[in-house]
C-alpha positions in Angstrom: 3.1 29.3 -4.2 4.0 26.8 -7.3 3.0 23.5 -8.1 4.7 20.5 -6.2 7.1 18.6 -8.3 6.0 14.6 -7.4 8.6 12.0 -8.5 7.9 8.0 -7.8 10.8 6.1 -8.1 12.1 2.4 -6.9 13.1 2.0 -3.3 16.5 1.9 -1.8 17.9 0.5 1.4 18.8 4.1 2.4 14.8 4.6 2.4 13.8 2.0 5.0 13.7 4.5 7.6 11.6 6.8 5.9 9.2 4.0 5.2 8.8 2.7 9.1 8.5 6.2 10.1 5.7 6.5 7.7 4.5 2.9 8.8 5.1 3.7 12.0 2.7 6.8 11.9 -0.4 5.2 10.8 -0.5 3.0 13.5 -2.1 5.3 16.6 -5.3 5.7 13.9 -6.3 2.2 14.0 -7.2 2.8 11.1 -4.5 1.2 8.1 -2.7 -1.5 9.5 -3.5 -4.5 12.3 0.2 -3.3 13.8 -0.7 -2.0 17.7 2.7 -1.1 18.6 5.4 0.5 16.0 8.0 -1.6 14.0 11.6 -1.0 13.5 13.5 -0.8 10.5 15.6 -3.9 11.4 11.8 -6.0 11.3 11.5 -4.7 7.8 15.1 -5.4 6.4 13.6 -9.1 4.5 10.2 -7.6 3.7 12.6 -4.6 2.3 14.3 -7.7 -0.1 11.3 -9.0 -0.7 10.3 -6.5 -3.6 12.3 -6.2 -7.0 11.8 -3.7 -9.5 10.6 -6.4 -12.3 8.1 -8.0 -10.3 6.9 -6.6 -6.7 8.0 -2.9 -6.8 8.1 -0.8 -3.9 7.9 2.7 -4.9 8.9 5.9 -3.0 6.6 9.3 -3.8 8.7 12.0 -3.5 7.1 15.7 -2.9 10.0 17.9 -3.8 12.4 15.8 -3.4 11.2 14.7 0.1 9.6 11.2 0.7 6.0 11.8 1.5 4.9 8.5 0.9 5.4 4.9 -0.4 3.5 1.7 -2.0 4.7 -1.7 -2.2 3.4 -4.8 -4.0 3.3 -8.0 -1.7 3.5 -12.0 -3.7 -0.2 -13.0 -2.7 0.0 -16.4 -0.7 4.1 -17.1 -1.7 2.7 -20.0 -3.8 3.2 -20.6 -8.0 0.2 -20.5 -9.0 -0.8 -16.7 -7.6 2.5 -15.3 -9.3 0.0 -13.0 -11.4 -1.7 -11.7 -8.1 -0.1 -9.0 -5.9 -1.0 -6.9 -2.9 -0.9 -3.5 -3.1 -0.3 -1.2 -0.4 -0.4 2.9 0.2 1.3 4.8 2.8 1.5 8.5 2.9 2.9 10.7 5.8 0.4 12.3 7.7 1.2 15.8 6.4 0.3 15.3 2.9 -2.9 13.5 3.2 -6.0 14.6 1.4 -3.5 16.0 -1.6 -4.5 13.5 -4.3 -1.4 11.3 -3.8 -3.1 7.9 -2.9 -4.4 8.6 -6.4 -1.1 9.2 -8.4 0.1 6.1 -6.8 -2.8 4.0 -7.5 -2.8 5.3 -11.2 0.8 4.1 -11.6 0.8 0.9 -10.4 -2.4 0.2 -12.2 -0.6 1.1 -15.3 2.9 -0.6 -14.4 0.8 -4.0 -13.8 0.9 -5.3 -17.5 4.7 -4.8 -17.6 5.0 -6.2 -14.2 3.1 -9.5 -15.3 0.3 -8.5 -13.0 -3.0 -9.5 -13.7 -4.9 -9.5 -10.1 -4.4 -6.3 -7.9 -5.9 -7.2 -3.6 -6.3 -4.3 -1.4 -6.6 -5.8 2.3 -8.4 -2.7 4.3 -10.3 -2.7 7.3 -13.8 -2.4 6.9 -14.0 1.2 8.7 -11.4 3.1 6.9 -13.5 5.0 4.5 -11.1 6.8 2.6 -9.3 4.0 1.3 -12.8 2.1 0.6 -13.6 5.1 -1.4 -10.0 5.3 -2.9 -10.2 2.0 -4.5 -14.0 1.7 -5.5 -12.7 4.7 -7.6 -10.8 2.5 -9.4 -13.5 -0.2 -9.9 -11.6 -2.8 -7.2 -14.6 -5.0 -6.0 -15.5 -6.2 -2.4 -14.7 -9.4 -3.0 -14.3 -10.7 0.7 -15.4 -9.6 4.0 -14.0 -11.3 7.0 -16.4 -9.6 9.5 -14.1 -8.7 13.5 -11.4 -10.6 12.4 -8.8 -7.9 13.9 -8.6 -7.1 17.9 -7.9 -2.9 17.5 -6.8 -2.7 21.3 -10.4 -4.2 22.2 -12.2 -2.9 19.0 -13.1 -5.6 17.0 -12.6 -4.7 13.3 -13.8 -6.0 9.7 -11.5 -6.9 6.8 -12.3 -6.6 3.7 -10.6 -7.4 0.4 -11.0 -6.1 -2.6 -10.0 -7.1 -6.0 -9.6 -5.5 -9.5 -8.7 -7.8 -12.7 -6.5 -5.9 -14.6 -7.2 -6.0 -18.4 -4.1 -5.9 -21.1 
């Protein structure tokens, strides 16, 4: 069996489906996103026109020439004076986790954020999802908040934390 051929490349309208069904399948875990009950794609149409390829990507991974997994970049706050701060989030469909791709994604963003006048990168995750903790600390992001049972899992209380890398240029 050969090598798979990954391509990231900017998000079109055509993809929105893709990217709630990924959403959308993360949500039983409890485990990457405060969403209890799954979105549709017409919920997403603004967040969707919310991104732009100069400033707040959203990025499709595509696993020979299938979509296996996405990762936008969220304004932090909507005011001025955080323009050089983003979110970043990862999503991958279940069938290719454990495969390294969190990683390629991370990598490129991290590398884009110069040219996308980013200079803060946040990663909102909840305090029990290990393998995103571990993702990120990879990549020397910080704990730089915890907001201890903040989020109601269906009777669960849950921890948030943030974490934070400066970006150097």
């Amino acid at each position: 069996m050969g090598e798979k051929k990954l391509h990231i490349r900017d998000a079109q309208i055509e993809d929105l489906a893709k990217i709630v069904e990924i959403y959308n399948s993360s949500i039983p875990g409890k485990l990457a996103t405060a969403d209890l009950e799954e979105i549709t794609v017409e919920s997403r149409v603004a967040w969707f026109h919310d991104h732009n390829s100069q400033y707040r990507p959203l990025w499709m991974l595509e696993e020979d020439d299938e979509i296996v997994g996405w990762l936008s970049f969220q304004s932090f706050y909507g005011r001025p004076a955080y323009h050089a701060t983003a979110e970043v989030s990862i999503y991958l469909d279940p069938s290719v986790h454990g495969r390294g791709y969190a990683r390629v994604l991370i990598e490129k963003a991290i590398s884009q954020c110069p040219k996308l006048e980013i200079k803060t990168l946040l990663a909102f995750v909840f305090g029990h999802n290990d393998p995103s903790i571990r993702l990120f600390e990879k990549y020397n992001f910080e704990k730089w908040a915890h907001l201890p049972k903040i989020a109601d899992m269906a009777g669960v209380e849950r921890d948030l934390l943030i974490l934070g890398k400066r970006i150097t240029q």
